[in-house]
N, C-alpha and C positions, 0 to 999 in steps of 0.2 A: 856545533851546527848553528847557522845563523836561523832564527824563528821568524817567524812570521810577523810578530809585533818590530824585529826592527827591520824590515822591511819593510814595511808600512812608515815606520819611523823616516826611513830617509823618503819615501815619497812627500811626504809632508814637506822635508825642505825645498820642492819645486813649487809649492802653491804656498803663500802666505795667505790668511784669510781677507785681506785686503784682493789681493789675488784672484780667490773664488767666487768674489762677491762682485766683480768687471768680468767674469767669464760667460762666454754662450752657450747654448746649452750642448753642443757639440763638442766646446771644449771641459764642459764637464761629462761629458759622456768617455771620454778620453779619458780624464783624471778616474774617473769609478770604472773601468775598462782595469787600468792602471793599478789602483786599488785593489782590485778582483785579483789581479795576476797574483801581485805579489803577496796578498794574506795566502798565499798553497806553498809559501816556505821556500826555503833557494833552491833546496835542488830542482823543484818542480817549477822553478823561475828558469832555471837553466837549461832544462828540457823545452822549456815554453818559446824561449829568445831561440834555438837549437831550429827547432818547428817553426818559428816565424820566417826564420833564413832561407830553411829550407822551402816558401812558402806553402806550407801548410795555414789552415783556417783554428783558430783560438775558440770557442766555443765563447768567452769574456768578449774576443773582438767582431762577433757576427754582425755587431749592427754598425760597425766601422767603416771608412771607406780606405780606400790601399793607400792613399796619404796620412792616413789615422792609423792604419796597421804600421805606417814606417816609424813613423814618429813613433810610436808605442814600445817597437822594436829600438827603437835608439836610446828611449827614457830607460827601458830595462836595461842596455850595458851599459847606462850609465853608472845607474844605482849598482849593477851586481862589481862593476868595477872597483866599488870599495871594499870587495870578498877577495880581490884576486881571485888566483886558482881556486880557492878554497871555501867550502859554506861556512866554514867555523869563525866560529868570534871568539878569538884568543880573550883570557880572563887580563883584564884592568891589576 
């Protein structure tokens, strides 16, 4: 099962610290939004993206606007896209 720390991991490859430090503070409320989702582990990423679809409200994205909730919902298939079907991380 993929953890929460490499979740987190691949969020990072979106933002270089060069990156965070040209961002508004909207667009860092998206990234910690983002942040938030993905430290509750994949399954609970895949429930969350599941719930966004469906649009339901993220308790991480209440101070979002429905342009913030899309984009947030698109950053999560991105990231879970390198799970495929699956939460596991095959062993190296």
């Amino acid at each position: 099962m993929a953890n929460a720390t490499g979740l987190t991991h691949l969020t990072n490859r979106f933002t270089s610290s060069a990156d965070q430090a040209a961002q508004t503070p909207r667009q860092s409320s998206l990234e910690a939004c983002l942040e938030a989702v993905c430290q509750k582990g994949c399954r609970a990423v895949r429930r969350d993206i599941a719930a966004l679809e469906a649009g339901a409200q993220l308790p991480e994205a209440a101070l979002l606007t429905q342009e913030e909730r899309r984009v947030l919902l698109h950053e999560l298939k991105q990231i879970m896209a390198v799970y495929g079907d699956s939460c596991r991380v095959e062993p190296s």
